[in-house]
N, C-alpha and C positions, 0 to 999 in steps of 0.2 A: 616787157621782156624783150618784144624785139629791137628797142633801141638800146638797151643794153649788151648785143649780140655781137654789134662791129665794134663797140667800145671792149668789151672783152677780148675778141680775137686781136684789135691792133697792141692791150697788153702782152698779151701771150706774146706774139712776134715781136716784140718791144724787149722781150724778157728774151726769148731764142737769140735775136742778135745781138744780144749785149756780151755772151760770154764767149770768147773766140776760142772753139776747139782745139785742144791742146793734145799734144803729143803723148804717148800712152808711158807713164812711169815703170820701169824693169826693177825689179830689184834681186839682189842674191846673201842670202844668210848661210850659216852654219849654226847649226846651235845644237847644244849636248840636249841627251833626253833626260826625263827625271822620272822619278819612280810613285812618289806620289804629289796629287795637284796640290798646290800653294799660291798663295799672289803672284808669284814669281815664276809658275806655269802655265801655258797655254798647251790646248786641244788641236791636233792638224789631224783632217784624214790621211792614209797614205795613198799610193797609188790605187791601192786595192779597195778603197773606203775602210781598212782600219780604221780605229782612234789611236793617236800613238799622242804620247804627252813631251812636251818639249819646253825646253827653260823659254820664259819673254824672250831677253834679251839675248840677242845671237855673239858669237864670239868672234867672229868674220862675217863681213859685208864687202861690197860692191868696191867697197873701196881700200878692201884691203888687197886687193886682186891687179899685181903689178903687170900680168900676161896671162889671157888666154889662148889654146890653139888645139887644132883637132888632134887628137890620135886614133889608133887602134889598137886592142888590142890582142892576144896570141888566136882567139877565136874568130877575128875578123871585124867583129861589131865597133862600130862605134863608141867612142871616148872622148873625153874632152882633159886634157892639160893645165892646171890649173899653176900658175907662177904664184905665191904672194908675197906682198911684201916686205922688207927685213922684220920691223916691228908683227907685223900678222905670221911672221913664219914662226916668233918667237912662242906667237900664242897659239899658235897652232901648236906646237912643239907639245906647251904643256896641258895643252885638251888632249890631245894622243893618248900621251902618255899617264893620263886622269882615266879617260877612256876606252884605255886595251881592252879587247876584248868586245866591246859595244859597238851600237849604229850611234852615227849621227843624222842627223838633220839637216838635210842640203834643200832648202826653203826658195822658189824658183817664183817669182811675182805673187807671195800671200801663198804658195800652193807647196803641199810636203810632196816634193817630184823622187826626191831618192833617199834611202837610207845607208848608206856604205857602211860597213861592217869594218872596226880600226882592229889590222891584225896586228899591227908595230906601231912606236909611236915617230912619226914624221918629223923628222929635225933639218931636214932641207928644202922646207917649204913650199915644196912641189907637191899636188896628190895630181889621181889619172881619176875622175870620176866615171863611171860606165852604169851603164842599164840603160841606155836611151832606146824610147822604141824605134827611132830610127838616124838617117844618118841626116837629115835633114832636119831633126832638133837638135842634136850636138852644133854643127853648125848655125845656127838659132844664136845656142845659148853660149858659142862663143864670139859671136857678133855683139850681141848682147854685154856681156863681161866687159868685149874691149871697148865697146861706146861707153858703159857705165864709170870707168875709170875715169873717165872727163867728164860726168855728169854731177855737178853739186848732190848731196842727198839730203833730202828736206827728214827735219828729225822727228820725231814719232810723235803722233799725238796722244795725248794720255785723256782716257776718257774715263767718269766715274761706274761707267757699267762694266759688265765682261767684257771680252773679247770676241 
């Protein structure tokens, strides 16, 4: 056992320094919610640990997002500005307008961060997202947005379990 003890640990550090730390992956979704679970739905907590149920596949990402930048809005709190682009404003357009009345799903690295409530449906590709708890994650997560537009997205892995 004892000479198997430094042959062990110079694996383990053999294995530590093989794979060079890598920079942490952002991502940002939208996705409509659904009413009841199917293949084609997944489970997110919300802020508050609800369950709230939401389509798989999101209908804006990272990379439909031609400009982010901070706002505010009439109460003070922080906002974030969201541009996107021609093609994503198109589909934004007709999620809106599918979704009057409903929350979306604003999906912040795997995490359900906000739900915004669509009172109109959005035809100029611009939304204001708000409820952050502070003014230091709007900022965040418009840093965030504008790196992501230059960032390739590696596409999803499909696995035989759940989610």
């Amino acid at each position: 056992m004892k000479r198997s003890i430094p042959f062990l640990f110079a694996t383990l550090l053999a294995a530590c320094a093989g794979a060079p730390p890598t920079a942490p992956q952002h991502s940002f979704d939208v996705h409509a919610l659904a009413e009841r679970p199917s293949a084609s739905t997944r489970t997110l907590a919300d802020p508050q640990g609800k369950a709230v149920l939401v389509t798989t596949q999101p209908t804006l990402t990272q990379r439909d997002v031609q400009q982010a930048e901070l706002a505010s809005v009439a109460d003070g709190k922080p906002a974030v500005r969201v541009q996107f682009t021609p093609d994503a404003s198109q589909r934004l357009a007709r999620l809106t307008r599918e979704e009057q009345g409903k929350a979306l799903a604003v999906v912040i690295d795997g995490q359900l961060r906000l739900l915004p409530r669509v009172e109109r449906p959005v035809t100029d590709g611009r939304v204001t997202l708000q409820g952050f708890a502070s003014q230091a994650e709007a900022e965040t997560l418009v840093r965030q947005l504008n790196e992501l537009r230059q960032v390739p997205v590696q596409p999803e892995q499909k696995s035989g379990g759940q989610p």
